[in-house]
N, C-alpha and C positions, 0 to 999 in steps of 0.2 A: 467595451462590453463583450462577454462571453457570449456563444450563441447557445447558451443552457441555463436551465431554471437552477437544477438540482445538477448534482453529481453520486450517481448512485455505481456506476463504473466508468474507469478512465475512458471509454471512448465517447459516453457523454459528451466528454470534451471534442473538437477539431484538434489538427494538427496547431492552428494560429491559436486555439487557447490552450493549449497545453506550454506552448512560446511564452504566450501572454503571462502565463501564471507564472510561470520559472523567471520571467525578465521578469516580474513583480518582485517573487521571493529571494531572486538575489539581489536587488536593489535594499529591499524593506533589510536586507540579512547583513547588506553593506553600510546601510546606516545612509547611503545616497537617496531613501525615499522617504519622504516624511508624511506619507498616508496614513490618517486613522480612523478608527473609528470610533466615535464619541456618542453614550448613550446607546451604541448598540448592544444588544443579549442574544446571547448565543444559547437554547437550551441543547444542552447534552445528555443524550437517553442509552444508558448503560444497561443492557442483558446480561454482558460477560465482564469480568475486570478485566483492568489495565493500567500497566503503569505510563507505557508513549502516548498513548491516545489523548488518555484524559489532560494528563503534564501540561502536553502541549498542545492542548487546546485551548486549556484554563489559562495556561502562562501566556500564550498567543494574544488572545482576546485583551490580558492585561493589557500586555505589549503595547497594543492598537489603540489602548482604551475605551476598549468597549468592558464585556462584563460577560461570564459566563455560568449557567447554571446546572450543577449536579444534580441527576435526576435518574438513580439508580431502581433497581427490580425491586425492592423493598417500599421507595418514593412514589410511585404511580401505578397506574394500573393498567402498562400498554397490556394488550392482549387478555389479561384477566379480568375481569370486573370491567371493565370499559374496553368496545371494540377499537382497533386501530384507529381508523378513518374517526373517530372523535373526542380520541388523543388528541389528531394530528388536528383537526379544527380547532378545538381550544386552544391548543399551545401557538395556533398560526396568531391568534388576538393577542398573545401576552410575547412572543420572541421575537426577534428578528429575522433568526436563522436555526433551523432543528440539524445536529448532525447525532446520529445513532447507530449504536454498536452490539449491532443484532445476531442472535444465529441464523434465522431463516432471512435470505436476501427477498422473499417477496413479501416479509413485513415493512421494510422500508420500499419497498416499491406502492405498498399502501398507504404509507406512511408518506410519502411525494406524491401519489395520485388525489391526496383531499387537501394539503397543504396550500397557505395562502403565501407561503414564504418558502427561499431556500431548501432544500435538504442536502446532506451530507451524507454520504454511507464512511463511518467509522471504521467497518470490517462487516461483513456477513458470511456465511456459507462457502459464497460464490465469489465473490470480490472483494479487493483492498484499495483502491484507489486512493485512496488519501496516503500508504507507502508506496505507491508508484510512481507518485507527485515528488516525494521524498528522492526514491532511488533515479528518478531521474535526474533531478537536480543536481545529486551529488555524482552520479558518473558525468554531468555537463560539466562542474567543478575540476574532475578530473582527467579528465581527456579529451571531451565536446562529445558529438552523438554519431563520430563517426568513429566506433570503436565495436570490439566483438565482445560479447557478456557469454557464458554458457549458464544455464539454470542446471542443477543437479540436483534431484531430488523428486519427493516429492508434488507432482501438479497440482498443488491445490489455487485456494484462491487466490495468496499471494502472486505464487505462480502465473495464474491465468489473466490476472489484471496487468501482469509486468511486461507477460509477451504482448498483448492490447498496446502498452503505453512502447513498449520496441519499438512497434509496427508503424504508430503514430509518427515515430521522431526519429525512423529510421535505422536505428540502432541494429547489428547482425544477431540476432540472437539466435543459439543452438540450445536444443534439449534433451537433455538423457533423464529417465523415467523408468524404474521398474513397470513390467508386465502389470496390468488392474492400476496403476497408479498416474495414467498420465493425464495431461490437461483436456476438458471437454473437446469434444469434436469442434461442435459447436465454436467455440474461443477458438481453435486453430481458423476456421472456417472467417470467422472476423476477423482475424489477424491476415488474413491473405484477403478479404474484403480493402483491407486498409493499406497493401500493397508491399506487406512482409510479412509471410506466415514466416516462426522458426522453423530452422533444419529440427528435424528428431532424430535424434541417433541414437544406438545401444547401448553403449557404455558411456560410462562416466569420463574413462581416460581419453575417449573418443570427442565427446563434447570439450574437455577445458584443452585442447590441444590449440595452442596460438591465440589463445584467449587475453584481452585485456581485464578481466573480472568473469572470477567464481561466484556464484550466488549460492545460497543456499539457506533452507530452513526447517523448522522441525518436522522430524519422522510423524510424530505422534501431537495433532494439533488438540488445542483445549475442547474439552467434550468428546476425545476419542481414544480415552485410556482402555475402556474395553478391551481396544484390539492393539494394545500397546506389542504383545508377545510376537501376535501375527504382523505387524508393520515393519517390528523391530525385524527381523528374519527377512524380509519380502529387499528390503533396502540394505542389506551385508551387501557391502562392496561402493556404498554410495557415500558413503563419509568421506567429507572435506577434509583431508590430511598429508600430512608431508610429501607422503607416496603417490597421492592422487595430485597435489600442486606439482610433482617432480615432471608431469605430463606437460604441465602449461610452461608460459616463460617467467623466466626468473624477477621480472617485473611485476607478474599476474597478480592482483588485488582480490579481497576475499569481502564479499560481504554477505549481508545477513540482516533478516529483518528486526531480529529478539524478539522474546525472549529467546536466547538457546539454550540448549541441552548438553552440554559438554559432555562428550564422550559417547553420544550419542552421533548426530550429524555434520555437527565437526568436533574436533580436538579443541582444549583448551591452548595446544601449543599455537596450532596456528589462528586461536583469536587473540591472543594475546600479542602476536607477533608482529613485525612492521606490514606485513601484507595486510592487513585488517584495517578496514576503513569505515566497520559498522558504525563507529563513535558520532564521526560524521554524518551519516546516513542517520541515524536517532534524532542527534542532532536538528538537521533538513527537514523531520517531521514538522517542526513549527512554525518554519521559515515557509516551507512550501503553503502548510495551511492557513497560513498566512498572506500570504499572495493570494489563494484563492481567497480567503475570505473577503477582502479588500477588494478585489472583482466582482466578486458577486453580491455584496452590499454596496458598495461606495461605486457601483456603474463607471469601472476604470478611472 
């Protein structure tokens, strides 16, 4: 049993269910676990598209045998026409489990304070937890969690939910950030709560030096084309590229949450290339939410 209802960001979870879910998802991933879930519905509440989220959720749920329902901004009337909180009551009577993929992170924390069932956070704002279930999984794949990661880029929320899920499972994680762009105080502030804040450092060349894994993701996240010109300018010098991997070792792995931007925050050369491990990591999205889901309905 997890010691959480919802997961609305990764430290939700403990250290032992963040284990938990990852020994789930690589068992379920291995075909060594034959957990399902039968008869269960999953509603899923889409604000923004996506191609990972929804994929593998919907395919997930197959997976398990349970069932999952699309229920986009055109389909209901979170927020509009019906307030949150009786959204999240009705759909508690007809689903098993709500996961949504919101802008504002204190819809879904609405959206979990009236719920009779589960929640999910898909992506908000503030957090991504459901890719830091992902990216851990597949750096456990890859090396175990006794490795160094550098973040470049960008703090946002991906960012902020991954230093959380570091800190969790010990992972050394370093970070470089343009001036106006780094991760909440706050997040740093819980990540040293949970007994690894990351190092920040200045430079990009600075953070991936002796690094086992690059991260990286977009300049310019969805709903912030506005300030495409000013983002794009602010972050020259932070692209994941040859020049900038020529710092790390020649081992160093590159990943990435996608969608990316090519030619923007990294080069097409180095995703395309053997360093790149995103596939995997995409991949892990379903596997891990998977694990979780199996935990959090089927009470381990």
């Amino acid at each position: 049993m997890l010691s959480t209802t919802h997961l609305l960001d990764i430290d939700d979870l403990s250290e032992a269910d963040v284990h938990t879910v990852l020994d789930r998802a690589a068992a379920l991933k291995a075909g060594e676990d034959e957990a399902r879930l039968p008869q269960k519905t999953l509603g899923m509440i889409f604000e923004k598209p996506s191609t990972r989220t929804r994929t593998s959720f919907e395919t997930g749920m197959t997976r398990l045998g349970g069932h999952a329902v699309y229920l986009g901004p055109d389909d209901i009337h979170l927020g509009h026409g019906e307030p949150i909180k009786d959204t999240s009551r009705a759909l508690s009577r007809y689903v098993d489990a709500v996961m949504a993929r919101l802008f504002d992170h204190g819809d879904v924390e609405e959206l979990a304070a009236y719920a009779d069932v589960p929640v999910i956070n898909g992506l908000t704002d503030a957090a991504h937890p459901c890719q830091t279930l992902a990216d851990l999984l597949t750096i456990r794949e890859q090396f175990g969690f006794d490795t160094r990661v550098a973040w470049v880029g960008d703090g946002n929320n991906v960012g902020q939910s991954f230093a959380l899920g570091c800190a969790l499972v010990g992972i050394d994680l370093t970070v470089a950030t343009p001036e106006g762009y780094g991760m909440d105080e706050s997040v740093l502030a819980r990540a040293a709560d949970l007994g690894a804040a990351p190092d920040v450092v200045d430079t990009p060349e600075a953070a991936v030096a002796d690094v086992d894994v690059v991260y990286t993701d977009v300049f310019v996240s969805m709903g912030e084309e506005g300030e495409r010109e000013e983002k794009l300018g602010a972050f020259d010098g932070y692209q994941v590229n040859a020049d900038l991997l020529a710092h790390a070792g020649e081992e160093t792995k590159v990943m990435h949450c996608l969608p990316a931007h090519r030619g923007e925050e990294i080069t097409d050369e180095v995703l395309e290339s053997d360093r790149a491990i995103v596939w995997d990591q995409a991949e892990n999205r379903m596997h891990a939410q998977n694990g979780l889901l199996v935990e959090l309905l089927a009470g381990g």
